[in-house]
C-alpha positions in Angstrom: 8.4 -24.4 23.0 8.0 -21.1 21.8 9.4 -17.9 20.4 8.0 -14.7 19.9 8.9 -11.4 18.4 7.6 -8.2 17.4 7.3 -6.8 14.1 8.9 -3.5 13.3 7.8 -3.2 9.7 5.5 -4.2 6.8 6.4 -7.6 4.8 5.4 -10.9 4.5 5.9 -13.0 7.5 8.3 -15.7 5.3 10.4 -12.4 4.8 10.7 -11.5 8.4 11.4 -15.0 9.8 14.1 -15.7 7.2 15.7 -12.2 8.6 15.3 -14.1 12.5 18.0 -16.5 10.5 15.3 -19.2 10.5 16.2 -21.6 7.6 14.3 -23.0 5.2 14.5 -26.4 6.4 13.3 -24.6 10.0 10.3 -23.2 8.8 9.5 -26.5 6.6 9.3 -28.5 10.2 7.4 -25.3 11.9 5.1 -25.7 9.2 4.5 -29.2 9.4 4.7 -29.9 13.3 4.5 -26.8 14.9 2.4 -23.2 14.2 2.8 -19.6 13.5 0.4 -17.4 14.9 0.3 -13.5 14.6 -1.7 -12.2 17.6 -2.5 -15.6 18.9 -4.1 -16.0 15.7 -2.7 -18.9 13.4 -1.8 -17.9 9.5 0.5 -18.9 6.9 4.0 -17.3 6.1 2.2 -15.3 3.5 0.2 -13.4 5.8 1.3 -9.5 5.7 2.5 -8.3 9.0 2.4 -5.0 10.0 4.7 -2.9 12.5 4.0 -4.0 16.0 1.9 -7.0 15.3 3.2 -9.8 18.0 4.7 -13.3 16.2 4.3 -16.3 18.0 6.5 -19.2 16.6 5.7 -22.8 17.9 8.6 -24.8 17.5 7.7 -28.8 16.8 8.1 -31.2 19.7 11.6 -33.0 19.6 12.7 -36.3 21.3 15.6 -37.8 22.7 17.3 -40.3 20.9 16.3 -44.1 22.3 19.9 -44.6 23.1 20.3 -42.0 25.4 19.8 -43.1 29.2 19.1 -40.1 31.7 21.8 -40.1 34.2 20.9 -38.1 37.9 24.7 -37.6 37.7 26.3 -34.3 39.1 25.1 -31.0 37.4 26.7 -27.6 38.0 24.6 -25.2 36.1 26.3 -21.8 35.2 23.6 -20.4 33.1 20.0 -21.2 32.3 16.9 -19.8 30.3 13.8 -20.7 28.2 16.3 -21.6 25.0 20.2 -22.2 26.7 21.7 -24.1 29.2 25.4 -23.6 30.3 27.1 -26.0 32.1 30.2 -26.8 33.7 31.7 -30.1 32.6 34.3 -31.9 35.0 37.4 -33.7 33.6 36.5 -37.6 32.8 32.7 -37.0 32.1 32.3 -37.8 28.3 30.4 -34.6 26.4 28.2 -37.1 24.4 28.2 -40.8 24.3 31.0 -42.6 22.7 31.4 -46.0 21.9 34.2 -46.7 25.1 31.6 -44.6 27.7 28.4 -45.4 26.5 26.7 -43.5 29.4 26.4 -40.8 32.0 27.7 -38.7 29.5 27.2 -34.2 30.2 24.4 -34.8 27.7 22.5 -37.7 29.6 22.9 -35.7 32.7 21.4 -32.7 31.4 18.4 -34.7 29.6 18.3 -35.9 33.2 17.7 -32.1 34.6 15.4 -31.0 31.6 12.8 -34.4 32.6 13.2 -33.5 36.0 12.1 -29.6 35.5 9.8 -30.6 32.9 11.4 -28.9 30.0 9.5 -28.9 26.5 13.0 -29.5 25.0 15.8 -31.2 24.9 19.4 -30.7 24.8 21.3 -30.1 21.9 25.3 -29.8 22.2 26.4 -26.5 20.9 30.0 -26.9 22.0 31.7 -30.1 23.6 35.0 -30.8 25.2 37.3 -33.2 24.9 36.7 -36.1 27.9 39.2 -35.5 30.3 39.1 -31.4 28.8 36.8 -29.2 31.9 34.9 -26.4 31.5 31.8 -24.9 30.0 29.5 -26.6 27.6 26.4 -24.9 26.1 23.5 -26.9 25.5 20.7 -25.8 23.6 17.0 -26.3 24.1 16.0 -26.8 20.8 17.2 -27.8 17.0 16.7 -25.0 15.5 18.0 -22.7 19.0 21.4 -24.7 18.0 21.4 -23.7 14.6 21.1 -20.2 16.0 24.1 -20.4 18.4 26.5 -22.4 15.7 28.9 -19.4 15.0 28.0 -16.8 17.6 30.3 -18.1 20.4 34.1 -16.8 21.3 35.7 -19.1 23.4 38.6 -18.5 25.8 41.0 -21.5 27.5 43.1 -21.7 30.4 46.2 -24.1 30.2 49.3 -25.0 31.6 51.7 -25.8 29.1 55.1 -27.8 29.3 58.8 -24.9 29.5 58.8 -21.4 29.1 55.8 -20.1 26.4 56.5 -16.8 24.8 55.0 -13.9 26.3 51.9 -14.3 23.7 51.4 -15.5 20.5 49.7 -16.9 17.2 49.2 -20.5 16.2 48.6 -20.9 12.5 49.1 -24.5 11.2 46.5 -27.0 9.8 45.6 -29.9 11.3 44.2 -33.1 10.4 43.9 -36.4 11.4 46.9 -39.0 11.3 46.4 -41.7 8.6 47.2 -44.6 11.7 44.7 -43.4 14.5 41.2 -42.6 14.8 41.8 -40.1 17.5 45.3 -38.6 17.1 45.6 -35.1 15.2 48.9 -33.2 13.5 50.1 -30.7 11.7 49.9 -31.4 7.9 50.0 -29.4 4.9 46.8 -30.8 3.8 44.8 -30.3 7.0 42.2 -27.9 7.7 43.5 -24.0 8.5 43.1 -24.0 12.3 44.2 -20.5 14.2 45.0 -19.9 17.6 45.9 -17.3 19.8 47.5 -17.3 23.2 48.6 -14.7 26.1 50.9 -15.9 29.1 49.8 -15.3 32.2 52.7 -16.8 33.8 56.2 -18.5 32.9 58.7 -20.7 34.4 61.4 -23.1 33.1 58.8 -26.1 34.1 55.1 -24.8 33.5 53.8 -21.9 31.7 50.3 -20.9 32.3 47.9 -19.2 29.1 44.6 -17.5 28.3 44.0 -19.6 24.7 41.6 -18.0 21.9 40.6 -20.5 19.5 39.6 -18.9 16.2 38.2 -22.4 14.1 37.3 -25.3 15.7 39.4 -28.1 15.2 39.5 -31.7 17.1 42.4 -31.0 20.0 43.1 -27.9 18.3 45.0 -26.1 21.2 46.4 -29.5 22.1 47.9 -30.3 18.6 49.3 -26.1 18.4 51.5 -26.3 21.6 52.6 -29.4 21.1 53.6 -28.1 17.3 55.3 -25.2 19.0 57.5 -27.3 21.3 55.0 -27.0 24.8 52.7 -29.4 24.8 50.0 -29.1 27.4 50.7 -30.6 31.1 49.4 -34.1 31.7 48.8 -34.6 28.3 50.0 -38.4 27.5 48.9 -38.0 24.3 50.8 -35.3 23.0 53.2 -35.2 25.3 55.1 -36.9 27.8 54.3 -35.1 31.5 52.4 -37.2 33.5 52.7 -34.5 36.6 48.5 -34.2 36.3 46.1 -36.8 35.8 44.7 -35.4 32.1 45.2 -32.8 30.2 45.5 -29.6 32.1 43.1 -27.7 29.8 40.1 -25.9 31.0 37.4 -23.6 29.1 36.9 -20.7 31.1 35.2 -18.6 29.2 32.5 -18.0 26.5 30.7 -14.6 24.9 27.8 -14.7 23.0 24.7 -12.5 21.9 21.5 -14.4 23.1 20.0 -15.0 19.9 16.5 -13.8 21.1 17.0 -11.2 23.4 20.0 -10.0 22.1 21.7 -9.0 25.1 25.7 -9.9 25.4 26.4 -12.2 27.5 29.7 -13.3 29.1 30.0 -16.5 31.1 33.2 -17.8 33.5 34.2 -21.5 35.3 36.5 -21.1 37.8 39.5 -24.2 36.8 39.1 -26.9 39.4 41.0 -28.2 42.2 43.6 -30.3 40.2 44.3 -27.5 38.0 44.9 -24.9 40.6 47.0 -27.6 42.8 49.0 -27.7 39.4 49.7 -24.3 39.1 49.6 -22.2 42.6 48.1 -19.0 40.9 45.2 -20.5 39.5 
């Protein structure tokens, strides 16, 4: 895989890729397995660049992990380019492989699409979703493309929550894990902060329907918050007690980011899915 850019000024080209946010560590690798050329002509990161000189960085070949198994499962693709892949991830597909669903995980099936189309990378998860949580996941197409993406994302919800949910609102409690489970969060004074923000888009006395924020990016963050504010989410068994939907009813709808190469802003939406919009007539 490769990157370019174009110089605008005169410095060393260590100085200019360190000001692309490539770390250290990234240009140790790039260095070892991959190249750097400067007008298709290879040099070291001392070379001097001057304005309008072309970069080339060669990123170092990457493979999957053994234990992942390429699944031909179901792929909707909502966004796709040399470095990204966005993708919409149905309730009850794992993001990653877990111990309990070992495979056809999001990530298998998108390895799956990137051997079929002969991609020179291969996925790395920039967000993931709870199991039976829908939505979009990003994928990136290379290590250091991931490092790239890592805090450049705003994410936006849609959930149907348990009562009457105030017109709109900020969550701002920690969370961390209980001392008896491996999975189950709460709110605990020596948790990690976690903020969120919501805006109703509808109420009732039985369901209330939200645009969520998220603000950090804590395990069942939005989960954990309404529950803590007396609505816990629909269907969720977990934190809750409504069993009126088969999961959670929890969907990420929506993501912003700016491309980290062509630096264009980008805004991406997943329509909620059948059992979510059955749930709640206006969705």
């Amino acid at each position: 895989m490769k990157i370019t850019y174009t110089a605008d000024a005169q410095m060393l080209l260590r100085d200019f890729l360190q000001r692309q946010n490539i770390s250290k560590k990234s240009l140790s690798a790039i260095k070892q397995n991959g190249a750097l050329l400067v007008n298709e002509v290879p040099v070291t990161v001392r070379y001097m660049l001057a304005p309008g000189e072309q970069v080339t960085v060669c990123l170092p070949a990457e493979q999957p992990s053994r234990s992942l198994r390429p699944s031909a499962g179901r792929l909707t693709i909502i966004y796709e380019d040399n470095y990204l892949c966005v993708v919409s991830k149905p309730a009850g597909i794992s993001t990653m492989p877990s111990q309990l669903h070992p495979h056809d995980s999001l990530l298998e099936r998108t390895l799956h699409h990137f051997i079929e189309n002969k991609e020179t990378g291969i996925p790395h998860i920039v967000t993931r979703l709870d199991r039976n949580t829908s939505g979009i996941v990003v994928f990136a197409k290379h290590q250091l493309i991931h490092h790239l993406m890592t805090d450049s994302i705003t994410k936006t919800y849609l959930c149907a929550a348990c009562g009457k949910i105030p017109a709109a609102g900020m969550i701002d409690y920690p969370i961390g894990r209980k001392s008896d489970s491996i999975i189950e969060r709460h709110i605990t004074a020596d948790g990690k902060q976690a903020l969120t923000t919501f805006i109703a888009l509808h109420r009732s006395n039985d369901y209330s329907v939200a645009l969520v924020k998220l603000h950090t990016g804590r395990t069942h963050q939005i989960r954990v918050h309404f529950q803590a504010i007396g609505h816990p989410l629909a269907g969720d068994t977990l934190y809750g007690h409504d069993t009126r939907l088969a999961r959670q009813a929890l969907h990420a709808f929506q993501i912003e980011f700016v491309h980290p190469f062509t630096e264009v802003s980008i805004i991406l939406q997943d329509a909620p899915p059948e059992d979510l919009r059955s749930l709640i007539p206006m969705l």
